[in-house]
C-alpha positions as CSV (number, residue, x, y, z in Angstrom):
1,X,8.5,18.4,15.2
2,X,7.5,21.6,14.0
3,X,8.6,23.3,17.4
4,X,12.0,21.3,17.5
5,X,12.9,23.0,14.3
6,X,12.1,26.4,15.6
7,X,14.2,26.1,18.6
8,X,17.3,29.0,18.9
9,X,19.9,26.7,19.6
10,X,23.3,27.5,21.1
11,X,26.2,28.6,18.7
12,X,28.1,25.3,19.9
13,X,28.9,22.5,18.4
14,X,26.3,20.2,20.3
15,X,23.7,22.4,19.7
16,X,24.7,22.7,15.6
17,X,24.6,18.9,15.7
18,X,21.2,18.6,17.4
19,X,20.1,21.2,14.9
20,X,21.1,19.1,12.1
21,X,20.2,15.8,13.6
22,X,16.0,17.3,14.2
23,X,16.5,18.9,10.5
24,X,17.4,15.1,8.7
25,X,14.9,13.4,10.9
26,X,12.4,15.7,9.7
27,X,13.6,15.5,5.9
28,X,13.9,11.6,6.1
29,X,9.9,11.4,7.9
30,X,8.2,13.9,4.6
31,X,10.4,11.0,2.3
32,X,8.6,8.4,3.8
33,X,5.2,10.2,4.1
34,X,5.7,10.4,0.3
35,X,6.8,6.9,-0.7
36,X,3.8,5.6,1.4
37,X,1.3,7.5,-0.5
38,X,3.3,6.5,-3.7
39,X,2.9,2.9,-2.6
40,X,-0.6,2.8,-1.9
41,X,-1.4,5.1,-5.2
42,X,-0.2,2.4,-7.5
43,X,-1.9,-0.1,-5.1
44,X,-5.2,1.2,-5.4
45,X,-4.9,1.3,-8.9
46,X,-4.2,-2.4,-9.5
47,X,-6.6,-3.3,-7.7
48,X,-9.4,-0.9,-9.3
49,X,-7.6,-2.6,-12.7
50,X,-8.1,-6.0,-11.4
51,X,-11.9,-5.4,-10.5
52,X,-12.5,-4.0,-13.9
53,X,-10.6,-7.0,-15.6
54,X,-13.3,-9.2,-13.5
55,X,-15.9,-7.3,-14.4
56,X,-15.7,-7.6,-18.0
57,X,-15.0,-11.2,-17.8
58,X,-18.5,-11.9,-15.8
59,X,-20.2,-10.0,-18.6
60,X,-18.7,-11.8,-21.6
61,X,-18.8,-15.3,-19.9
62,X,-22.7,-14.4,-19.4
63,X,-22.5,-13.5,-23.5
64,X,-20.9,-16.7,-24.8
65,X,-23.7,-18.6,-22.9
66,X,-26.7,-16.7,-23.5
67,X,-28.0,-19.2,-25.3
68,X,-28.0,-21.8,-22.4
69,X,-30.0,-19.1,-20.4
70,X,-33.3,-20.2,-22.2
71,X,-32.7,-24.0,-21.2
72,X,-32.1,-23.2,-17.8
73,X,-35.2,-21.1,-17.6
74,X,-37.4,-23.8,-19.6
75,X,-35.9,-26.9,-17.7
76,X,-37.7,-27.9,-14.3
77,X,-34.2,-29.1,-12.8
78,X,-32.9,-25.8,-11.1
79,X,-28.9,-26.6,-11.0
80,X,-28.2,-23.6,-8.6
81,X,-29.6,-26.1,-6.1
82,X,-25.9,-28.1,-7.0
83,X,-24.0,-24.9,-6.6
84,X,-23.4,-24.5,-2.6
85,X,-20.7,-22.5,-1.0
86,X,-18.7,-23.8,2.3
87,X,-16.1,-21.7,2.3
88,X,-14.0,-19.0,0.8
89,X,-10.4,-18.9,1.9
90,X,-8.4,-15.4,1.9
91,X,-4.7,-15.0,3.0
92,X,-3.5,-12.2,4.8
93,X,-0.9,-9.3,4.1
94,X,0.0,-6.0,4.4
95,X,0.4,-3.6,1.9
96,X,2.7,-0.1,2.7
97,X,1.4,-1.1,6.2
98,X,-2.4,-1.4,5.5
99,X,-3.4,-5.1,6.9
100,X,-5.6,-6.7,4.1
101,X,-7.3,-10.0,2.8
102,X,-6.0,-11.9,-0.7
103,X,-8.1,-14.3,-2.2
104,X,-6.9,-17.8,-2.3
105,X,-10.1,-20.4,-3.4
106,X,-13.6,-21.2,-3.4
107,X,-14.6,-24.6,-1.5
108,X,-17.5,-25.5,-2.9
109,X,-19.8,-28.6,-1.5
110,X,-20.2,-31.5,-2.6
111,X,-23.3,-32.5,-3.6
112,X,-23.8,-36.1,-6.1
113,X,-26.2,-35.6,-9.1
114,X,-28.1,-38.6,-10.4
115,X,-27.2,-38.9,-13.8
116,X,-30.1,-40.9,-14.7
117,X,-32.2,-38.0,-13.2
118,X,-30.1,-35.0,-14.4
119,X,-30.4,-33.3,-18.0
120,X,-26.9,-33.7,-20.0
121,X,-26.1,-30.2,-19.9
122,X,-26.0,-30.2,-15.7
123,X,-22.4,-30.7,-15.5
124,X,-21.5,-27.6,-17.7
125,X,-24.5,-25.8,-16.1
126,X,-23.4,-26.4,-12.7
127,X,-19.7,-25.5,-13.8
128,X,-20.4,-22.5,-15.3
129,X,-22.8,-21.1,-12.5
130,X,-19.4,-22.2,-10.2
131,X,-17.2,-20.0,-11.9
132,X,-18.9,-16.9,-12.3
133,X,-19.8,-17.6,-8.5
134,X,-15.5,-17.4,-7.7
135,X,-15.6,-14.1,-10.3
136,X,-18.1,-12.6,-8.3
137,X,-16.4,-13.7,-5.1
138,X,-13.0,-12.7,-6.1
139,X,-14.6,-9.2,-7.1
140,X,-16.1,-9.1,-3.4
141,X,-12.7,-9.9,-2.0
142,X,-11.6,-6.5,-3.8
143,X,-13.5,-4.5,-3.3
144,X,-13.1,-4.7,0.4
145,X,-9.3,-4.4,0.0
146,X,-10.2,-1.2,-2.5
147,X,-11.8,0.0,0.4
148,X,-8.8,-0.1,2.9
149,X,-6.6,1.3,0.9
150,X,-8.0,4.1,-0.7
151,X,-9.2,5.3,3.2
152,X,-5.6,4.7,3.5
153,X,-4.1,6.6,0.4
154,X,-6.7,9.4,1.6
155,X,-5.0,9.6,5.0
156,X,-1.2,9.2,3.8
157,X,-2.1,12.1,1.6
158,X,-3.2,14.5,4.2
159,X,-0.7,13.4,6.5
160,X,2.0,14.3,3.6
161,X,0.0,17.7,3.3
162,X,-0.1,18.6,6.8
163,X,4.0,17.4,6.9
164,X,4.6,19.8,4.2
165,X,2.8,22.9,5.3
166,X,4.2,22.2,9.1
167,X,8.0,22.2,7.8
168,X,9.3,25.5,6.7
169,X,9.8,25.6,2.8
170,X,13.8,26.5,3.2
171,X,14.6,23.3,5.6
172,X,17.2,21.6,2.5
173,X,18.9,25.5,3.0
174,X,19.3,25.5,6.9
175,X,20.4,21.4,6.9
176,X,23.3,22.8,4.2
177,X,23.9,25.9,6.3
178,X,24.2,24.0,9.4
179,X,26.4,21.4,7.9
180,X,29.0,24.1,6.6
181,X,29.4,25.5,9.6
182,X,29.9,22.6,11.2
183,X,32.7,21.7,9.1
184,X,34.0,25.2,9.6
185,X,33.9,24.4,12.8
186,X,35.8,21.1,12.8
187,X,38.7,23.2,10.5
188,X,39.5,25.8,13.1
189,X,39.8,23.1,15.5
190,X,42.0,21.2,13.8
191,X,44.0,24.1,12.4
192,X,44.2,25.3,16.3
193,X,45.4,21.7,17.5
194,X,48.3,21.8,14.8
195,X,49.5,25.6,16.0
196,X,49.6,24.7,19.8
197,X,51.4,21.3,19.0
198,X,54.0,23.3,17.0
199,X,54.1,25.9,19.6
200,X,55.0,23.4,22.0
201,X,57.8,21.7,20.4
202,X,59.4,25.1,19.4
203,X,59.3,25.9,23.2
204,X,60.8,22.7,23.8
């Protein structure tokens, strides 16, 4: 693009056109390097929110039920044994063009417990072992999309950098310049149309 812009066109009308045509193209591509990085800025950042929000969430869900850690270490029924993971299903987008993976659900399997040979506090054991499981899952699932996009953001940035340094600092000056003259241009001819027309019927 850089060499387009450089080129000595004509004094012609065509050649002003192309001129201004290479000039808006190049304007309207650094806009869009810049709303991509934009996009993917804030992107990464909900996402680094989101992991952190997660985060924090494990840690005080392991706090409120400290207290169940010492049964669970003192019992001889190991519930993690009722806590089995078939599947984890993830949809898939793309965000300012970056193709990614959004975490839907945890299928879990299902396994029976004997009640006669469980302890009572099984159920919320197993349930609470299940949902710290889907927190840590869920962080996982971001941490992968963290990934893309900030090797994305890094990209869009030096693409924008590279954009900027390529383009010559005054290109808004030369897209005005180019513009007045051809509407200069477009004057004379019509001012020339009306004075041969007039000519003509003064003749006649």
């Amino acid at each position: 693009m850089a060499d387009g812009i450089k080129k000595v066109y004509p004094l012609s009308k065509v050649g002003k056109a192309r001129a201004k045509t290479d000039l808006a193209l190049a304007q309207k591509r650094g806009d869009y390097f810049e709303k991509r990085k934009n996009l993917l800025f804030g992107a990464v950042n909900t996402v680094k929110d989101d992991i952190r929000k997660l985060e924090i969430s494990i840690q005080e869900e392991y706090e409120r039920n400290a207290n169940w850690f010492g049964v669970f270490a003192d019992s001889l029924f190991d519930i993690s044994t009722f806590v089995q993971i078939k599947a984890v299903h993830t949809e898939s987008l793309t965000i300012a063009g970056v193709r990614v993976e959004r975490f839907e659900k945890v299928e879990f399997e299902n396994i029976e417990i004997d009640i006669s040979e469980t302890p009572l506090w099984a159920d919320e054991g197993i349930q609470f072992i299940k949902d710290q499981s889907i927190r840590e899952i869920m962080i996982a699932c971001k941490r992968k999309k963290l990934e893309l996009l900030d090797e994305a953001l890094s990209e869009a940035r030096s693409k924008e950098t590279l954009y900027k340094e390529i383009l010559p600092p005054h290109i808004e000056n030369q897209l005005q310049k180019i513009t007045g003259q051809l509407a200069d241009e477009e004057r004379l001819s019509i001012g020339t149309s009306k004075i041969i027309v007039r000519n003509r019927k003064e003749a006649i």
